[in-house]
C-alpha positions in Angstrom: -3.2 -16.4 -9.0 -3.7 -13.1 -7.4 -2.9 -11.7 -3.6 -5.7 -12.1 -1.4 -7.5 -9.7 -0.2 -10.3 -9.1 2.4 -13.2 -9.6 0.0 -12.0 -12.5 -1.5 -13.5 -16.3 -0.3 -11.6 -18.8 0.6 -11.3 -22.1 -1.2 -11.1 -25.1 0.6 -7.1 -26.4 -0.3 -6.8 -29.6 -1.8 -6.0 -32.8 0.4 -2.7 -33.1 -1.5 -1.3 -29.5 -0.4 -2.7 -30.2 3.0 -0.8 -33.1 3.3 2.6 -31.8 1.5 2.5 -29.0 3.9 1.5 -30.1 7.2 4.1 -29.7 9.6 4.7 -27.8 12.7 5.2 -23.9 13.1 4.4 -21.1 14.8 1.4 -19.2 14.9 3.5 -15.7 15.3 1.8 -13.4 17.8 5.3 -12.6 18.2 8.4 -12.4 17.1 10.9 -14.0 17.9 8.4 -16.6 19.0 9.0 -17.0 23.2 11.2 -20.5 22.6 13.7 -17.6 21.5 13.3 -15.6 24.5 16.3 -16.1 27.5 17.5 -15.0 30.5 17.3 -10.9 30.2 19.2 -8.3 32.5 17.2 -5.9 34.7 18.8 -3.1 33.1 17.9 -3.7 29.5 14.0 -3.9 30.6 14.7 -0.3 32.6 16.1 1.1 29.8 13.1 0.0 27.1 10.5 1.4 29.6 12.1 4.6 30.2 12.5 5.5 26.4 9.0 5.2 25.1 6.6 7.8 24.5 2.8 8.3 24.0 -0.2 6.4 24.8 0.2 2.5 26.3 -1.4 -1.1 26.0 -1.7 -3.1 29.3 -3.0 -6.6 29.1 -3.5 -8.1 32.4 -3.4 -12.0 32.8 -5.4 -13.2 35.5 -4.6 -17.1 35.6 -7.9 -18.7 37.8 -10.1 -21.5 36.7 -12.5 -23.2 38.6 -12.4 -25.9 36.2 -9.5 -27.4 33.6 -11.4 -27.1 29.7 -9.5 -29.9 28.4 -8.8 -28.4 24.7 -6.7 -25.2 26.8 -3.1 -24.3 26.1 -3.4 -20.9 28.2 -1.4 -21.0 31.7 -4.1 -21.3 34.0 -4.3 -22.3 37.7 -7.1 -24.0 38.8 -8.6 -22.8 42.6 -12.0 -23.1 44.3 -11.7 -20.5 45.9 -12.3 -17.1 44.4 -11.5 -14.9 47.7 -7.7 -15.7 46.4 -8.1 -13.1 43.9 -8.0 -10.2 46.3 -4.7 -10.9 47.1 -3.8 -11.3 43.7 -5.1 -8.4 42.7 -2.9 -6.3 45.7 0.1 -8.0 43.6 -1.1 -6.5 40.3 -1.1 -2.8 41.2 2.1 -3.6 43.2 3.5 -4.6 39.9 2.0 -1.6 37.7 3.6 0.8 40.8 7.2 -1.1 39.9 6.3 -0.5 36.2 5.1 3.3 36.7 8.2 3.9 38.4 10.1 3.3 35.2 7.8 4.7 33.0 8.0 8.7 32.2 5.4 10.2 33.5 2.2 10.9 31.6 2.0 8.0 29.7 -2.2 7.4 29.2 -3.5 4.2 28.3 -5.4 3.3 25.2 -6.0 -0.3 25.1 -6.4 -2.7 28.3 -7.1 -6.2 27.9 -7.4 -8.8 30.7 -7.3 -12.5 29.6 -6.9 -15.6 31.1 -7.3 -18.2 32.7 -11.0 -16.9 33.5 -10.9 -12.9 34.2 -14.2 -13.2 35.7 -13.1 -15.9 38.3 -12.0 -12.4 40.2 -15.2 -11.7 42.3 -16.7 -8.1 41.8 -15.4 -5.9 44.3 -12.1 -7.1 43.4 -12.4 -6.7 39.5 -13.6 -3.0 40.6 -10.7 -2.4 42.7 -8.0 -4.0 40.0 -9.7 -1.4 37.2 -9.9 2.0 39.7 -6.1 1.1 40.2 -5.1 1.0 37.1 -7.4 4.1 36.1 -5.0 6.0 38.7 -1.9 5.1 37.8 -2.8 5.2 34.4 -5.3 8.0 32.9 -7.7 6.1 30.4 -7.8 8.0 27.0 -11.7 8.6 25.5 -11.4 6.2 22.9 -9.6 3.9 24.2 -10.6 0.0 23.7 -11.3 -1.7 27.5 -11.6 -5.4 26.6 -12.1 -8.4 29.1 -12.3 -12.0 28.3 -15.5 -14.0 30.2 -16.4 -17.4 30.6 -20.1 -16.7 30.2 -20.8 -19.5 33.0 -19.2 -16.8 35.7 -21.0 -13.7 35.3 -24.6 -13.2 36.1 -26.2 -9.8 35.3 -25.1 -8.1 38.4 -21.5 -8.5 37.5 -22.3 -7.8 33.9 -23.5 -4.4 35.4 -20.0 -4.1 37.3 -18.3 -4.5 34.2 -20.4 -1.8 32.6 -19.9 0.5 35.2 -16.3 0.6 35.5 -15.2 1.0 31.8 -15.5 -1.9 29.8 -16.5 -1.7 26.2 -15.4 -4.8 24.7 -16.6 -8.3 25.8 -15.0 -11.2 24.8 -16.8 -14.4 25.5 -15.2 -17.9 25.5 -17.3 -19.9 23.4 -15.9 -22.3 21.4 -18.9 -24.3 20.3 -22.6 -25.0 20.9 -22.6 -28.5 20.3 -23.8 -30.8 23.3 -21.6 -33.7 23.0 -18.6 -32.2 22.2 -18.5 -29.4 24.5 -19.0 -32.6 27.3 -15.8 -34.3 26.1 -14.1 -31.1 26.3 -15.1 -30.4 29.8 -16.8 -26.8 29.3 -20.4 -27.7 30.0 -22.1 -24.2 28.5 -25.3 -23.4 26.8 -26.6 -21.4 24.5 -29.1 -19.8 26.5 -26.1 -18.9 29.4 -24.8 -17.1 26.4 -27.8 -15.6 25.0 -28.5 -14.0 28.5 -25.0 -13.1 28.5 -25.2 -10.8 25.4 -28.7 -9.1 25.9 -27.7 -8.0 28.8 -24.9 -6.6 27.7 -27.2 -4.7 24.7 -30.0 -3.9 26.4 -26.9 -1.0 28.9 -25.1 0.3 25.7 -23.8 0.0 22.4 -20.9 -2.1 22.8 -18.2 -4.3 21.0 -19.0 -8.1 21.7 -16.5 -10.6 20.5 -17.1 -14.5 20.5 -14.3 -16.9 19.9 -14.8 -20.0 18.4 -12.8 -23.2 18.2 -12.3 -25.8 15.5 -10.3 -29.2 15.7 -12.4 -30.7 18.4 -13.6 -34.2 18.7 -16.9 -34.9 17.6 -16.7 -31.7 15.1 -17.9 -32.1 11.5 -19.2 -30.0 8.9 -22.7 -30.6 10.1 -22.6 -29.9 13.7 -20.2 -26.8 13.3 -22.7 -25.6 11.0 -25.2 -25.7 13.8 -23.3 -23.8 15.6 -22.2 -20.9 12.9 -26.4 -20.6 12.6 -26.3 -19.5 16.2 -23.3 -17.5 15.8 -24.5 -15.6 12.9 -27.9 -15.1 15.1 -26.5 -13.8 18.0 -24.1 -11.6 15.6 -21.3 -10.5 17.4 -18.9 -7.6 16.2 -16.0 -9.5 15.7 -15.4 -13.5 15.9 -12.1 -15.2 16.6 -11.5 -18.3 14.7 -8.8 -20.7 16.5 -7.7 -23.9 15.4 -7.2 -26.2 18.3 -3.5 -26.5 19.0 -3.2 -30.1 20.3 0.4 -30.0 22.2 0.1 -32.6 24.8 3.6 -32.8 26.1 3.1 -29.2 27.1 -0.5 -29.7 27.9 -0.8 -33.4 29.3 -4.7 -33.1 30.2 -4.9 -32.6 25.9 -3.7 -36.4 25.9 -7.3 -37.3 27.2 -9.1 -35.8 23.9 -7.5 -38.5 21.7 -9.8 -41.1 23.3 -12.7 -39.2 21.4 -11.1 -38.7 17.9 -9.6 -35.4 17.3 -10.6 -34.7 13.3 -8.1 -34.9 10.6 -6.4 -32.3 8.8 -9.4 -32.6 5.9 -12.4 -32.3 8.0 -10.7 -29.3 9.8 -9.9 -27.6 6.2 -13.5 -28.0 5.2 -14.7 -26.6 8.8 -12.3 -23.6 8.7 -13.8 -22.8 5.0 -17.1 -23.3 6.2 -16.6 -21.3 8.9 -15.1 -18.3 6.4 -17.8 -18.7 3.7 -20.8 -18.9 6.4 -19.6 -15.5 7.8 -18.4 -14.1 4.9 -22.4 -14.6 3.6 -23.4 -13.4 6.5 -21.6 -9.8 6.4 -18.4 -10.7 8.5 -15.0 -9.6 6.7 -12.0 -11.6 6.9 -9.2 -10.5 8.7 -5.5 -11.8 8.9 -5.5 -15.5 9.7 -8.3 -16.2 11.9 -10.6 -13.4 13.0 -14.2 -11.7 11.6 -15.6 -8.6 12.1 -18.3 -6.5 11.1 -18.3 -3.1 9.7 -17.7 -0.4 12.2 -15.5 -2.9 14.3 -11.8 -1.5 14.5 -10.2 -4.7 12.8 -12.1 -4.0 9.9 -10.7 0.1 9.7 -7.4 -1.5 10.9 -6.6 -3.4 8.2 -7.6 -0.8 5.7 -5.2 1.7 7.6 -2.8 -0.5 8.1 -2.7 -0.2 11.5 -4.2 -3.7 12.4 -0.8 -5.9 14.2 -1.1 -9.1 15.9 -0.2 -10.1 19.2 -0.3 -12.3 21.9 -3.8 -11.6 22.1 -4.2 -12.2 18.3 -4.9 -9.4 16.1 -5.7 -6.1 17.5 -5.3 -2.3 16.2 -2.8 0.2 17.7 0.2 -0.7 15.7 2.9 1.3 17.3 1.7 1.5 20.7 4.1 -0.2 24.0 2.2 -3.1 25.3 3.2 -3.8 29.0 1.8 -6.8 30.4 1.5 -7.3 34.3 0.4 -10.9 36.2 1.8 -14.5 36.3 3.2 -15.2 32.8 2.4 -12.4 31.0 4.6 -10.7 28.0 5.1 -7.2 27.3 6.8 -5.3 24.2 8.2 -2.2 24.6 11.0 -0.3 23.3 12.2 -3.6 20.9 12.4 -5.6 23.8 10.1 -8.7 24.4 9.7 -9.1 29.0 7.6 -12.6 29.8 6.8 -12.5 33.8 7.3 -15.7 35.7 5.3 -18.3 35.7 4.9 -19.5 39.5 2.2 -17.5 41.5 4.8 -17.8 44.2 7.5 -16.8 42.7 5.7 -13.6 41.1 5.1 -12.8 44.7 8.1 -12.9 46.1 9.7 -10.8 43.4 7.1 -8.0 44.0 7.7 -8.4 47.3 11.3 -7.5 46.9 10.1 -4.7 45.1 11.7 -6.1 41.5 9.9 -6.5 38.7 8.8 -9.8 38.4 10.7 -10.6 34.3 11.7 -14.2 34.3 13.1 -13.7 30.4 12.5 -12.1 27.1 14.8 -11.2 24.4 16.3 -7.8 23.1 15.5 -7.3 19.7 18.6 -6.6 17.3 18.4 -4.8 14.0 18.0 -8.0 12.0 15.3 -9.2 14.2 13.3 -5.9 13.3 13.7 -6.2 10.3 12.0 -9.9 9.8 9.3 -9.1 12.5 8.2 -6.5 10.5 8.0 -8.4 7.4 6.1 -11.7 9.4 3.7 -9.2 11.1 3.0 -7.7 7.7 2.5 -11.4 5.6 0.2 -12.2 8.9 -1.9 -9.1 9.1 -1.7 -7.9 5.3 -0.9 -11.1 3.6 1.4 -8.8 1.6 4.7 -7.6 2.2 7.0 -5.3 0.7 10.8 -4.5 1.9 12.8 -1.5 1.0 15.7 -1.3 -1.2 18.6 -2.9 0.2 17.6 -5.8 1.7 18.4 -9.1 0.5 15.7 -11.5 1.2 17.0 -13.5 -1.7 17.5 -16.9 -0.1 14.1 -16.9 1.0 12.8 -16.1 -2.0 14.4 -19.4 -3.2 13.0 -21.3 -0.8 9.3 -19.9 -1.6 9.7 -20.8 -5.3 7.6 -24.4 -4.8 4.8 -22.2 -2.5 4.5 -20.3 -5.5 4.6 -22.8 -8.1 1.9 -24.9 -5.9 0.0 -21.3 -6.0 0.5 -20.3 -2.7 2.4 -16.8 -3.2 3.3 -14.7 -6.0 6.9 -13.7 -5.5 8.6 -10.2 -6.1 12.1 -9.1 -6.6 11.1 -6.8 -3.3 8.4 -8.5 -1.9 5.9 -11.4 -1.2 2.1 -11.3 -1.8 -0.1 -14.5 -0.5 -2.8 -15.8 -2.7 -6.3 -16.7 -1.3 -5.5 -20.5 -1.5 -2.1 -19.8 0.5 -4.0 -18.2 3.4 -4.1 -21.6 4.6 -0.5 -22.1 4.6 0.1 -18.6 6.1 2.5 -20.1 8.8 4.8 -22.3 6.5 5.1 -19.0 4.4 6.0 -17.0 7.6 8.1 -19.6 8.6 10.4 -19.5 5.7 11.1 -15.8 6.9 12.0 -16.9 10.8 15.6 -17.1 11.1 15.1 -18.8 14.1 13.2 -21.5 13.2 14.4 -25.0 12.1 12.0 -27.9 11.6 13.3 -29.8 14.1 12.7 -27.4 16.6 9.4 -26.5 15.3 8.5 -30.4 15.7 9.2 -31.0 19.2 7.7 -27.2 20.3 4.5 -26.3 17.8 1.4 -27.1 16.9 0.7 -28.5 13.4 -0.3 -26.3 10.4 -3.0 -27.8 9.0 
């Protein structure tokens, strides 16, 4: 067997390897994964902002729902009453003035993501204000990607306009599925014509990037009804496509519990759905990138991973390998200057530490040496599904431990590196895995989801 690479297709693995490698483990949009991160001093976050150079990444997490999707493992809050949002956004650029403080000067930013929770939940005098803030406190570079996540259910064309107008130039819509019944037992009641509207409006003011994400694992999901939904995918044909498998981790998201009433699908049916899903958009033009994300030809991912610059993060995978991401809002994580900084988690509390005029870091983790060292090879398996290390490191142990992966044609093993076969893409997380130092199965049972 041979590495894989981005125009290979994916072979659905057989039952027996699913089975023989289910377990739990991460899904590595960082690393260490958060379980790892603790209690961190003020001073070691000062001193990772203030060495850092160039141009910046801000993701913004804005936490609102008006309604609980019952498949979502985000940290949401859920309020009916949107005029909150103006206050939140006064705590934002509060935040970003703490931040900026700490910062040197001139720092521009080139990517800005905000995620949620629902984004759009903000109404649009306030999303205008939370952009022109962070425009003056941090320049915009030219070709910088602007990306928002929407619920396509909260944005008519008027705030579609909005949008436009104040920079954005990546849309990201929540989809998940089209299928009637089971996006009613998940709670997201959305059709394909709210969608549809959704996306020519967006074409008909520019040439932009539109993403749709996609989720498999559901109840009530087969081969047949996905399918369905992949022909209106492929028709509405959006730049890039994000592929999640539904994480089901009801002791850290009790509402998940109710979804086993209707049948969550096996780990066979979701093998054939996630190789449906690859071969579909594979046919249809779409080139496969890392783990779980599409694009089309012209989209950054796709000149990313031929540069080398595509890295994955909390987010999932995104170009701009190198650049500090700083992340402001309840929860949020930031990595800058080999230091991971996760915000707390309690609007209130948030508050109050603004207030104070302190940032508002609840934990994160200083990197060491060692931990360098091994995020650079998982980011590498993830994003490449190839890794190389220099001369004088010893990755010999793991190497051991990859032997049956490789007899079982999962990997081809190196004296100085690793390279991941098509069939192993599916296993990408138990090959990762073997490479966390922190991870034990034990731990990995009791805090991930499964693999397969």
């Amino acid at each position: 067997m041979t590495a894989a690479s981005s125009t290979d297709l994916l072979v659905r693995p057989p039952d027996a390897l699913v089975e023989k490698y289910r377990t739990r483990a991460p899904r590595y949009t960082s690393y260490p994964t958060a379980p790892q991160f603790k209690a961190i001093a003020a001073a070691d976050v000062d001193t990772a902002l203030a060495r850092g150079d160039g141009p910046l990444s801000l993701y913004v997490h804005i936490p609102f729902c008006k309604t609980l999707c019952l498949y979502c493992g985000c940290h949401v809050e859920i309020q009916g009453k949107r005029s909150i949002g103006a206050l939140y956004v006064d705590g934002l650029l509060r935040e970003l003035d703490l931040l900026c403080e700490r910062l040197p000067p001139g720092r521009p930013l080139a990517q800005l993501a905000l995620g949620g929770g629902t984004p759009t939940f903000l109404l649009p005098e306030d999303m205008a204000r939370l952009i022109e803030g962070i425009r003056r406190r941090l320049p915009f570079i030219d070709a910088g990607d602007y990306s928002i996540e929407i619920d396509p259910r909260t944005v008519d064309v008027d705030y579609l306009n909005t949008l436009v107008n104040i920079g954005f130039n990546r849309y990201s819509f929540g989809v998940q599925d089209f299928d009637e019944e089971v996006l009613e037992t998940v709670k997201r009641r959305q059709t394909e014509a709210v969608v549809r509207r959704a996306l020519e409006s967006l074409r008909a003011r520019g040439d932009f990037q539109i993403n749709l994400d996609l989720m498999y694992g559901l109840p009530h999901q087969d081969p047949e009804r996905f399918g369905r939904s992949l022909d209106i995918v492929t028709d509405l044909r959006p730049s890039r496509i994000a592929l999640f498998q539904y994480a089901h981790v009801p002791w850290m998201k009790p509402a998940q519990k109710v979804l086993e009433k209707s049948g969550i699908p096996q780990s066979d049916v979701k093998s054939q759905l996630f190789a449906l899903t690859n071969d579909r958009l594979r046919a249809a033009g779409y080139h496969a990138i890392g783990m779980d994300h599409f694009a089309l030809d012209g989209d950054e991912l796709v000149s990313g991973q031929k540069s080398g610059t595509l890295q994955r993060n909390f987010m999932g995978y995104t170009t701009g390998a190198g650049l500090d991401q700083i992340g402001i809002g309840v929860s949020s994580i930031g990595y800058f200057g080999g230091v991971y900084a996760q915000n707390l988690k309690k609007r209130e509390d948030w508050q109050a530490r603004i207030d104070a005029n302190e940032l508002p870091v609840e934990r994160g983790l200083v990197l060491t040496d060692e931990d360098l060292r091994r995020r650079r090879l998982i980011m590498a398996l993830f994003c490449n599904f190839a890794v190389r290390w220099p001369a004088g490191e010893d990755y010999g142990a793991e190497l051991d431990r990859l032997r049956p992966l490789e007899a079982d044609g999962l990997c081809v093993l190196h004296d100085d590196g690793v390279d991941v076969t098509t069939l192993g893409r599916h296993f990408i997380r138990n090959i990762c895995s073997i490479f966390d130092a922190y991870f034990e199965s034990d731990v990995g049972a009791r805090r991930y989801s499964v693999t397969a």
